[in-house]
Structures are given as C-alpha cells and as structure tokens.
LUMLUM-816448 format. One record per residue: residue number from 1; residue in one letter; chain; x, y, z of N, C-alpha, C in turn. Coordinates in steps of 0.2 Angstrom, whole numbers. Example, Ala and Ser with C-alpha at 12.3 -4.5 7.8 and 13.67 -1.06 7.14 Angstrom:
! residues 2
[1,"a","A",[66,-28,39],[62,-22,39],[66,-16,39]];
[2,"s","A",[64,-11,35],[68,-5,36],[64,0,39]];
//
This chain:
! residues 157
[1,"x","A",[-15,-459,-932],[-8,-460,-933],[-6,-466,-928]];
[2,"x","A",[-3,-471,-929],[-2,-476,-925],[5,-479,-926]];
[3,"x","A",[8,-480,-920],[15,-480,-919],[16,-488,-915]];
[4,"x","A",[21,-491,-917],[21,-499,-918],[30,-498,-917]];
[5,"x","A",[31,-501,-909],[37,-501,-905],[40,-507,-906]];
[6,"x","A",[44,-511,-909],[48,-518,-907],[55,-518,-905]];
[7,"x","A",[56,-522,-901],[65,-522,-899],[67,-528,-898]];
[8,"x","A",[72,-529,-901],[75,-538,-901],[81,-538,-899]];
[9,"x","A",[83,-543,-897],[90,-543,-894],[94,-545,-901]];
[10,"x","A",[100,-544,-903],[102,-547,-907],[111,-546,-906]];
[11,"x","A",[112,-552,-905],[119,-554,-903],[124,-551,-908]];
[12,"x","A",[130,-546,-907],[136,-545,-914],[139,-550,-914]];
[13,"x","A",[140,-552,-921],[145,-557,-925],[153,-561,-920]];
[14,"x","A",[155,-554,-915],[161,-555,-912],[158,-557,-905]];
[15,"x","A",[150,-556,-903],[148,-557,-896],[147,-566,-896]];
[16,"x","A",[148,-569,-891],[143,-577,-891],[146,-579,-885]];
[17,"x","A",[142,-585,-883],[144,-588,-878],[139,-586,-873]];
[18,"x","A",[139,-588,-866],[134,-588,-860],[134,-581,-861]];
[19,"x","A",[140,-576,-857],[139,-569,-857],[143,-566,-861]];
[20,"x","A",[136,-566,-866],[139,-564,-874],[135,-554,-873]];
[21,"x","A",[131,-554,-865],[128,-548,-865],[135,-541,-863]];
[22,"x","A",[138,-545,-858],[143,-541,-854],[149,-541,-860]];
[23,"x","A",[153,-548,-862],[157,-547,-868],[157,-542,-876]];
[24,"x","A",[150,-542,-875],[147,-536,-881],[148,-530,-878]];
[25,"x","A",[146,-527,-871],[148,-523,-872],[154,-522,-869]];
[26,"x","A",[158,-524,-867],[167,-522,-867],[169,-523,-872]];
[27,"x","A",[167,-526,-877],[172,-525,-884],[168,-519,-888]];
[28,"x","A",[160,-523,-889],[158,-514,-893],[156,-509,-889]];
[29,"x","A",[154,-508,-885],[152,-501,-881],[144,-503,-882]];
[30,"x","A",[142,-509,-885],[132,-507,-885],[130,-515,-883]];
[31,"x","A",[125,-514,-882],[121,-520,-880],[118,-525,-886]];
[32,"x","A",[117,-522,-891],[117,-525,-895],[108,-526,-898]];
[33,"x","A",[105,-523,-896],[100,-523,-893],[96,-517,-902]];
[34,"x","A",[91,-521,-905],[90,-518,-911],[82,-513,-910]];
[35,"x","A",[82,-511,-912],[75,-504,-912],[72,-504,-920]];
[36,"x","A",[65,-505,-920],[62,-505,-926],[55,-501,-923]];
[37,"x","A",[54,-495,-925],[48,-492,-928],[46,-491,-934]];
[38,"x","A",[39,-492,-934],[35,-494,-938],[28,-489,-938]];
[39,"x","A",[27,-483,-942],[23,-480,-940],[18,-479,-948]];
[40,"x","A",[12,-481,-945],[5,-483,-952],[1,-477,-950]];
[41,"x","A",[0,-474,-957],[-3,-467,-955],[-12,-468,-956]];
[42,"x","A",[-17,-466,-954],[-23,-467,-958],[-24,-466,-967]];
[43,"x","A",[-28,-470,-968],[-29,-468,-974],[-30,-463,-975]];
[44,"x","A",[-31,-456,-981],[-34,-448,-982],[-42,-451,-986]];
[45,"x","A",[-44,-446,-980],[-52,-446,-981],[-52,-443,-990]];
[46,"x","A",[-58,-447,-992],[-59,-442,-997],[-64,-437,-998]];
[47,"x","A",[-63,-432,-1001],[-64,-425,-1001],[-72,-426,-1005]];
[48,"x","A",[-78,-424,-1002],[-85,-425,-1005],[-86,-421,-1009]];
[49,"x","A",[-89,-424,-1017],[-89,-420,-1021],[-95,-410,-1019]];
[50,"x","A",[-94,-407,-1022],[-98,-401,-1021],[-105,-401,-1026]];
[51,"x","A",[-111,-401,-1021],[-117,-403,-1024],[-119,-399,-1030]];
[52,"x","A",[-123,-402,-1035],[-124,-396,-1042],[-129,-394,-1040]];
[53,"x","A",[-129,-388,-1038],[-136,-386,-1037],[-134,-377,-1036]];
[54,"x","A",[-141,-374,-1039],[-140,-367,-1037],[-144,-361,-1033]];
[55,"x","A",[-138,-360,-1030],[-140,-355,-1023],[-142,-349,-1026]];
[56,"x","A",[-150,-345,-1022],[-151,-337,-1024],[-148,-334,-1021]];
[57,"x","A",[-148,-328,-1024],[-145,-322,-1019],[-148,-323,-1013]];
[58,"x","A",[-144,-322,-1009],[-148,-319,-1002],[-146,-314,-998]];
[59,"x","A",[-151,-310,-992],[-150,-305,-990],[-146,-308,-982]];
[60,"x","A",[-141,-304,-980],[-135,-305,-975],[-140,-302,-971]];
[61,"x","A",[-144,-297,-969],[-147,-295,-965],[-152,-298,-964]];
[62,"x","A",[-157,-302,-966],[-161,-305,-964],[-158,-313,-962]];
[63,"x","A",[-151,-313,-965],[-150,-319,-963],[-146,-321,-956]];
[64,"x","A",[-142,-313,-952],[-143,-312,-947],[-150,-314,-940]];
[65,"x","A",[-154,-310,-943],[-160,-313,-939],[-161,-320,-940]];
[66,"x","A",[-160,-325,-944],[-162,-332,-945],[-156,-335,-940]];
[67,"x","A",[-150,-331,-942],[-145,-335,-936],[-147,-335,-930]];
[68,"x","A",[-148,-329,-928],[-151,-328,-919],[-156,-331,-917]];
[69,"x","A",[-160,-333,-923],[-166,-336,-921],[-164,-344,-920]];
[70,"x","A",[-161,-346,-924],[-162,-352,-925],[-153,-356,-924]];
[71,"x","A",[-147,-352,-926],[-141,-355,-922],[-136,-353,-917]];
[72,"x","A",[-138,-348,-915],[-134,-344,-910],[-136,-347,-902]];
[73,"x","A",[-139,-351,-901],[-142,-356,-896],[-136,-359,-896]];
[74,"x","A",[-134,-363,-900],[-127,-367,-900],[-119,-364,-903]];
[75,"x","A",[-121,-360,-910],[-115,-359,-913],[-115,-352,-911]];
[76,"x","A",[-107,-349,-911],[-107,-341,-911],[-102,-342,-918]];
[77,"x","A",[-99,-333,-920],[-96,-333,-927],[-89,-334,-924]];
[78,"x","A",[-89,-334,-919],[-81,-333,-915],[-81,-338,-909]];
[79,"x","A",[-74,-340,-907],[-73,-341,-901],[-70,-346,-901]];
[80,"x","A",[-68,-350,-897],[-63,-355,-892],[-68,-362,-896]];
[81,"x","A",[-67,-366,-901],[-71,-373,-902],[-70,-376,-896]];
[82,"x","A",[-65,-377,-892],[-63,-382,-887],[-69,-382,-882]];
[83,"x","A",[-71,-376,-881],[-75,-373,-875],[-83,-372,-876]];
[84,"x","A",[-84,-373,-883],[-90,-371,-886],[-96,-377,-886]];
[85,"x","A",[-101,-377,-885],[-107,-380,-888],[-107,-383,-894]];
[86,"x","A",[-104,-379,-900],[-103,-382,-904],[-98,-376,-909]];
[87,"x","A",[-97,-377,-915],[-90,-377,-918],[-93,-370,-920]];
[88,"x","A",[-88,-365,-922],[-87,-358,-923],[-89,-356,-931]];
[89,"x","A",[-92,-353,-932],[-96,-355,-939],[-93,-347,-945]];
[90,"x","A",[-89,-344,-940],[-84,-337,-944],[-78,-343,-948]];
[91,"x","A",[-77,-338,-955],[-74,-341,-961],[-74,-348,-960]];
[92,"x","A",[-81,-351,-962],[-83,-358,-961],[-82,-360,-967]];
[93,"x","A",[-79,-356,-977],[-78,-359,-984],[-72,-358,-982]];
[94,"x","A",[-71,-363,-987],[-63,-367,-987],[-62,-370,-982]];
[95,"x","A",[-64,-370,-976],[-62,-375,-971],[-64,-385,-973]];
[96,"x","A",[-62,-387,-968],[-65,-396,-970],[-67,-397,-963]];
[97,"x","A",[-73,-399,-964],[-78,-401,-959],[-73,-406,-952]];
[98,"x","A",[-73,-404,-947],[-69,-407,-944],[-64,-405,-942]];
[99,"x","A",[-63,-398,-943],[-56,-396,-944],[-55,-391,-936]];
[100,"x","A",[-59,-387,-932],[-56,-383,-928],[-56,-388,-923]];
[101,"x","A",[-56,-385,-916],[-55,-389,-912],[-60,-393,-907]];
[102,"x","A",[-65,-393,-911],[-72,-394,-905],[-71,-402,-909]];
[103,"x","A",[-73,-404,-902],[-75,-412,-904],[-80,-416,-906]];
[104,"x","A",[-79,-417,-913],[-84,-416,-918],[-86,-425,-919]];
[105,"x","A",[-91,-427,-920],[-94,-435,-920],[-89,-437,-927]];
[106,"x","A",[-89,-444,-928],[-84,-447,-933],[-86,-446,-940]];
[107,"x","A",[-93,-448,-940],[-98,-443,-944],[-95,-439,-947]];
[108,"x","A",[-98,-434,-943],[-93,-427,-946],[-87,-424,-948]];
[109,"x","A",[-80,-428,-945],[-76,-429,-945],[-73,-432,-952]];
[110,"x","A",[-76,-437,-953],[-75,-443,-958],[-78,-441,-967]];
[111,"x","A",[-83,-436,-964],[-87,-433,-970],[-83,-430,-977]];
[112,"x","A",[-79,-428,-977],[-74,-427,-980],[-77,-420,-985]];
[113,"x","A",[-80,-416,-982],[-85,-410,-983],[-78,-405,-983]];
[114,"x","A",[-75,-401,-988],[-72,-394,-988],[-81,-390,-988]];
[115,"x","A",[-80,-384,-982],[-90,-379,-981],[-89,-376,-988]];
[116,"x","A",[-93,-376,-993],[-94,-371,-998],[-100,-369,-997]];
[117,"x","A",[-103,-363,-1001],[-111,-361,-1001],[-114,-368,-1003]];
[118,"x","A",[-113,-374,-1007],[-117,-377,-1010],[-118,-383,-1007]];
[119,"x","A",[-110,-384,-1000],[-113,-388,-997],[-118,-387,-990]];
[120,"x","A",[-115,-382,-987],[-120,-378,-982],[-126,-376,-985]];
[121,"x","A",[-129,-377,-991],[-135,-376,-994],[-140,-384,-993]];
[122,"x","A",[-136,-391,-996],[-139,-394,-995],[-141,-398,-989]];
[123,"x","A",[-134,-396,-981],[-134,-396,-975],[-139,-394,-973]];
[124,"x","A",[-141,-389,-975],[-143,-386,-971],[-154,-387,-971]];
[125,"x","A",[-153,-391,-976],[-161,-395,-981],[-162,-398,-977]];
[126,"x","A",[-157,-402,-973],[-157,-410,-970],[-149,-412,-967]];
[127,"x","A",[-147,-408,-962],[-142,-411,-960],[-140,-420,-959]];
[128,"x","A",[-144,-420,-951],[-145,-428,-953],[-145,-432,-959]];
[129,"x","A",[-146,-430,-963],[-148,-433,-971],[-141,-432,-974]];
[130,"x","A",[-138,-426,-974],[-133,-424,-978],[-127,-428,-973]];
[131,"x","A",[-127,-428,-967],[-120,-431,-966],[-124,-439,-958]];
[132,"x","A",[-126,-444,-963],[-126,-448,-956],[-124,-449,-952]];
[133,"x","A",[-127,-451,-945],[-124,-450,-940],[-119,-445,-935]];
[134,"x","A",[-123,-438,-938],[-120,-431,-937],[-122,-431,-928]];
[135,"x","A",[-119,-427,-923],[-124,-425,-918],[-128,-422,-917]];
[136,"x","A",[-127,-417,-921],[-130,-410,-919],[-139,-411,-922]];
[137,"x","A",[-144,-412,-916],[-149,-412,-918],[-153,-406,-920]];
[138,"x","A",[-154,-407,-928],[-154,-398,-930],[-159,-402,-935]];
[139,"x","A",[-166,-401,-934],[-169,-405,-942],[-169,-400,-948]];
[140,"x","A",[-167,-394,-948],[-167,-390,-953],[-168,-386,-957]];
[141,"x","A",[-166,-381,-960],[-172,-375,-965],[-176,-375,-971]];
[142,"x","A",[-182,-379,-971],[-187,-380,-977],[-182,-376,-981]];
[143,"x","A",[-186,-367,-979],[-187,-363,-984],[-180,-361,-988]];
[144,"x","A",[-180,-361,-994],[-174,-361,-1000],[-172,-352,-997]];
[145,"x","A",[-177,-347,-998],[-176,-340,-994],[-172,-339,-990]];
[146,"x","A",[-173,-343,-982],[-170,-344,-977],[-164,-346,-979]];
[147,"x","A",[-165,-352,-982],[-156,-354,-982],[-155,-350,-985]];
[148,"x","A",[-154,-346,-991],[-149,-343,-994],[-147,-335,-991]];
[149,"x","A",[-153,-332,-987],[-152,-327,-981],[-145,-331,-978]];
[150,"x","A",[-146,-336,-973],[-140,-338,-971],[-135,-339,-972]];
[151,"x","A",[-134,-341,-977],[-128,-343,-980],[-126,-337,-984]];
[152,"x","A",[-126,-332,-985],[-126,-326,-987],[-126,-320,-980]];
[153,"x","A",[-127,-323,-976],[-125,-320,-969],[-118,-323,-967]];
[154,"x","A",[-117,-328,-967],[-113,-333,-964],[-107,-332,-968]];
[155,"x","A",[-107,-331,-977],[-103,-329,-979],[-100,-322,-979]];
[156,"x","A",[-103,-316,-976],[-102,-310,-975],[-97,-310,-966]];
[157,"x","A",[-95,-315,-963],[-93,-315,-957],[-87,-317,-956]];
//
C-alpha cells in the first residue's frame, strides 16, 4: 500500500493581491491551502492453481515421527511466527502461503499458494523447485510414503 501526499496553495476567488494569504484568511477563516491524497493499492496476487495429482492415505503416526525427524528443527505446530525460526505449520489448509506473521522471503510471500494436501504434497517433492527463490533450505522428501505420512499428520493438527 503506498500513500501519495500533495498540497498546493491555491488562492479563493475573493483572495488576491500581495497579501492575498492574511486577506484569505480574515474574510474566509482558511488559508486556502488544497490537500490531495492519492492512495495506489498493490496489485492482488494471483491465487496458484491446485496441482492434479493424487495423494495416498497416510498414516498420522508415522508422520509424527517424519516431523520430528525431519521439521521440528525449524517448524513447531504452534506458537508466536514473529519469534520463530520459521512459520507455525498447525491448521496450515486454507491458509495462503505468507500469511501469519513470520517473515517470509518475497518468494513465498508472492507465491500465491492457498496450503491444500496437493500443494504441500508437490512442496514438499522440491520446495525450492515448487516455489523459486523460497529461503528455507529444505531439499525435500523423495519418498511419496513419507510425504503422505506427513501431510496426514500435519492435517490431523
């Protein structure tokens, strides 16, 4: 959001002459003095379409241990984004990538990612791949097992 301030002097009809400043204001009570904001919003990201692809079942319990092993280094299910390593990854569907309060690269921000299972699935194959220029140096989970333990955990939280 960006905010665009101008002020221009502009003399009333009945104001003129050398001190048309003092004269303007004993007859009108103002200076005469005009105000124009101008506020240009960013564009709306567009929303990334939802990959076609089909996620297995997975098991929450095994996909607990895949987190601890592998994202609880950085991510917890809970807590303060501001103050975090990285962002809070509890009710991560339906949210848009960029959205709590940790400060996320423009990348990811920009990505226009709503988390479903299908995009957290392809994320999660290749993140760097899935969202260029992300921070988070994380090369990924091969195994389709894995990821769907995960993301089957992740959605039980």
């Amino acid at each position: 959001l960006f905010f665009f301030f101008f002020s221009s002097r502009r003399r009333h009809t009945r104001c003129s002459g050398v001190s048309w400043a003092r004269r303007c204001v004993q007859e009108t009570g103002t200076w005469g003095i005009q105000y124009q904001l101008f506020i240009i919003m960013p564009p709306k990201k567009k929303e990334k379409s939802e990959p076609n692809v089909t996620i297995p079942e997975g098991d929450p319990v095994a996909g607990k241990k895949i987190f601890e092993g592998e994202c609880s280094a950085c991510h917890a299910l809970e807590g303060d984004a501001k103050t975090a390593a990285a962002p809070p990854l509890g009710k991560l569907f339906g949210r848009a990538a960029g959205a709590t309060g940790f400060k996320y690269s423009k990348a990811m921000a920009g990505s226009g990612i709503v988390w479903s299972d299908k995009h957290l699935w392809e994320f999660l194959k290749a993140p760097g791949k899935y969202v260029p220029g992300l921070k988070m140096s994380y090369p990924g989970l091969a195994g389709e097992k894995d990821r769907a333990d995960l993301i089957a955990y992740i959605a039980d939280s």
